[in-house]
C-alpha positions in Angstrom: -30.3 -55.8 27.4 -29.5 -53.7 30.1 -31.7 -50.3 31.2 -29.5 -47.2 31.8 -29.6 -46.3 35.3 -29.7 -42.1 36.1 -26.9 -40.3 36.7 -26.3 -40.9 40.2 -23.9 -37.4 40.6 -27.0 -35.1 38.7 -28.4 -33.3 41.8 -24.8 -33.5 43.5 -24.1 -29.8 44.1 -20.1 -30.6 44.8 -20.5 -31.6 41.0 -21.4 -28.7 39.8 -24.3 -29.4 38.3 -25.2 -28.5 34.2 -22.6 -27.5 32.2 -21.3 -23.3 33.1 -22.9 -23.8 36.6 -20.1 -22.9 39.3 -19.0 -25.8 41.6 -16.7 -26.2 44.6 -14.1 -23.3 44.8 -15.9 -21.6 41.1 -15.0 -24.1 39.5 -17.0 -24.1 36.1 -17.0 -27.2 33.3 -17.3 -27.4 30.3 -16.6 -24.9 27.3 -14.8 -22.0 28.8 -14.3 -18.5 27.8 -12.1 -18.2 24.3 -8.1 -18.7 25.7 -5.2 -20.9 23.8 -6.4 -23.6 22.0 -10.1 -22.0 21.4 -11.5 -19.9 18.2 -10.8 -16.2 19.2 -13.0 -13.5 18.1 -12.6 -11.6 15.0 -11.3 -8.0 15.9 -14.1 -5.6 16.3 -13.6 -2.3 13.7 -13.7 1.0 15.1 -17.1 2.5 15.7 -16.0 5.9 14.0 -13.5 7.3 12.0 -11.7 10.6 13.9 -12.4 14.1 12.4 -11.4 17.9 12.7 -14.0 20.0 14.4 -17.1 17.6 13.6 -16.5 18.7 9.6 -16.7 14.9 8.5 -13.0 15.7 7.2 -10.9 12.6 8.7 -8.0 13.3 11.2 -4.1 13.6 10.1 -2.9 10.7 11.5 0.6 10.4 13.1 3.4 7.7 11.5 5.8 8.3 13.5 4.1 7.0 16.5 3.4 4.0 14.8 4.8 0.8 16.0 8.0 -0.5 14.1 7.5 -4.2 12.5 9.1 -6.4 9.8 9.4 -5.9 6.2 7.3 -7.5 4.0 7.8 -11.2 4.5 5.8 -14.1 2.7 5.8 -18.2 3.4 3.5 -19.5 1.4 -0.2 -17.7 2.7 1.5 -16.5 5.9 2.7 -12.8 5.6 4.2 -10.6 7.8 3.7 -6.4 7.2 4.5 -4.2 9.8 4.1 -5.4 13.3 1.0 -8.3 11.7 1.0 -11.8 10.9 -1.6 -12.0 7.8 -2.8 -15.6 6.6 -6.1 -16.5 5.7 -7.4 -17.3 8.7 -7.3 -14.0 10.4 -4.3 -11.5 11.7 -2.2 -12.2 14.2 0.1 -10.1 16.0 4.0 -10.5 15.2 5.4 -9.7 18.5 5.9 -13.1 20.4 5.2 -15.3 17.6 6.0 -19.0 17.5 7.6 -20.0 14.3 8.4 -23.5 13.1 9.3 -25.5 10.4 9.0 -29.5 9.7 10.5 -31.2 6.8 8.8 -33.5 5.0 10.8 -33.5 2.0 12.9 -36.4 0.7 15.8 -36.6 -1.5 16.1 -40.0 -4.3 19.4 -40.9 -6.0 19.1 -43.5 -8.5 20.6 -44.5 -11.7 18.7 -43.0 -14.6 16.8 -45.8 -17.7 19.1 -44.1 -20.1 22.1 -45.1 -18.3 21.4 -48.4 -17.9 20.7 -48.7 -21.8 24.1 -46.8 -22.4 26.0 -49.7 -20.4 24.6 -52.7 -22.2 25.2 -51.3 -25.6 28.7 -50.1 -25.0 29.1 -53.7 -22.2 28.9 -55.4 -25.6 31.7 -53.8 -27.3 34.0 -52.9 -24.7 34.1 -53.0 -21.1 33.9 -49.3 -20.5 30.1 -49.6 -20.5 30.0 -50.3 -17.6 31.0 -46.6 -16.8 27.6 -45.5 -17.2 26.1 -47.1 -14.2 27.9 -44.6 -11.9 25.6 -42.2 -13.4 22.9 -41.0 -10.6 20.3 -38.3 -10.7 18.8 -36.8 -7.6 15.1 -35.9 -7.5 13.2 -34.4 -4.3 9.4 -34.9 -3.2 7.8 -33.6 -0.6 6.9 -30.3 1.4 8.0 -28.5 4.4 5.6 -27.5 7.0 5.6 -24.1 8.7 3.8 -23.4 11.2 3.0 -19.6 13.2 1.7 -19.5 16.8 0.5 -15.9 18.4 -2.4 -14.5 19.9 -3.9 -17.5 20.8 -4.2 -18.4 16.9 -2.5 -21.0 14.9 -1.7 -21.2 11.1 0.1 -23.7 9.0 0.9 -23.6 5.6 2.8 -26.1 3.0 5.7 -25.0 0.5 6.7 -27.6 -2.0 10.5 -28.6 -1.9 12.3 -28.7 -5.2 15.1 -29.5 -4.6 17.5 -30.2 -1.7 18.0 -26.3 -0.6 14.5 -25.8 -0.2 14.8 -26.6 3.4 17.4 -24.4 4.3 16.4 -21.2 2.3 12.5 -22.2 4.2 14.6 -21.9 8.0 16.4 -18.9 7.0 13.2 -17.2 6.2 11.8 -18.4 9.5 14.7 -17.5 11.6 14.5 -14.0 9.7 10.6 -14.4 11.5 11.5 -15.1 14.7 14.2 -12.3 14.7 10.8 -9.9 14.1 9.0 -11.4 16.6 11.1 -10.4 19.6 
């Protein structure tokens, strides 16, 4: 077996030393401060509620200075009201959103049991049994993937495709989205 040796770059201060210690040109390593890719904080409430003339009764507050956002959208757990992206992880904000959609949906045609009975019973009496094997039924499995990128956060969700539309009606829905998002 072989011993470990020390780390021979430990006490090398153009390193940077322990983990959050500043090296060469402030260069820090390790876990950074919360950016893209990293958990953001939750958004801190408001330490107090306005009010008229210290009377506990709570400020008017002005709509028409509120910001203009989308109708009420919903994609499986992902919502959008007013200028917010709601899904169970936490809010995001709408403007510059990222919207996409994968599908993982697939479409079967094959030629149903009952068909195939129907053409050897009527193959026996006439050849127009045979007819019955250009019967096909369609059936589609799958889901389609949506994904929303903003704030620094990411959500996906899963809606089930029934049928063959699914994935159209899912991108017009999303490009509805994206038109918000500007």
């Amino acid at each position: 077996m072989s011993e470990q040796q020390p780390n021979p770059y430990a006490s090398d201060p153009s390193q940077g030393g322990q983990p959050g210690t500043p090296g060469p040109e402030g260069y820090k390593w390790g876990p950074g401060e919360a950016s893209y890719g990293y958990p953001q904080p939750y958004p801190v409430a408001p330490a107090y509620q306005p009010t008229i003339g210290g009377a506990g009764i709570a400020a008017p507050v002005d709509y028409s200075a509120a910001p203009v956002g989308g109708a009420g959208l919903s994609l499986g757990d992902i919502s959008i009201a007013g200028d917010q992206i709601i899904t169970p992880s936490g809010t995001m904000p709408l403007r510059g959103a990222m919207w996409n959609a994968t599908d993982f949906s697939r479409t079967e045609e094959k030629i149903p049991a009952h068909a195939i009975v129907l053409a050897v019973i009527f193959f026996l009496f006439c050849l127009l049994g045979l007819l019955f094997l250009l019967m096909k039924e369609k059936k589609t499995t799958g889901y389609i993937q949506i994904t929303v990128t903003s704030g620094g956060r990411h959500h996906s969700t899963m809606i089930p495709a029934v049928d063959a539309n699914t994935y159209p009606w899912v991108m017009s829905q999303i490009n509805y989205a994206r038109s918000l998002s500007f």
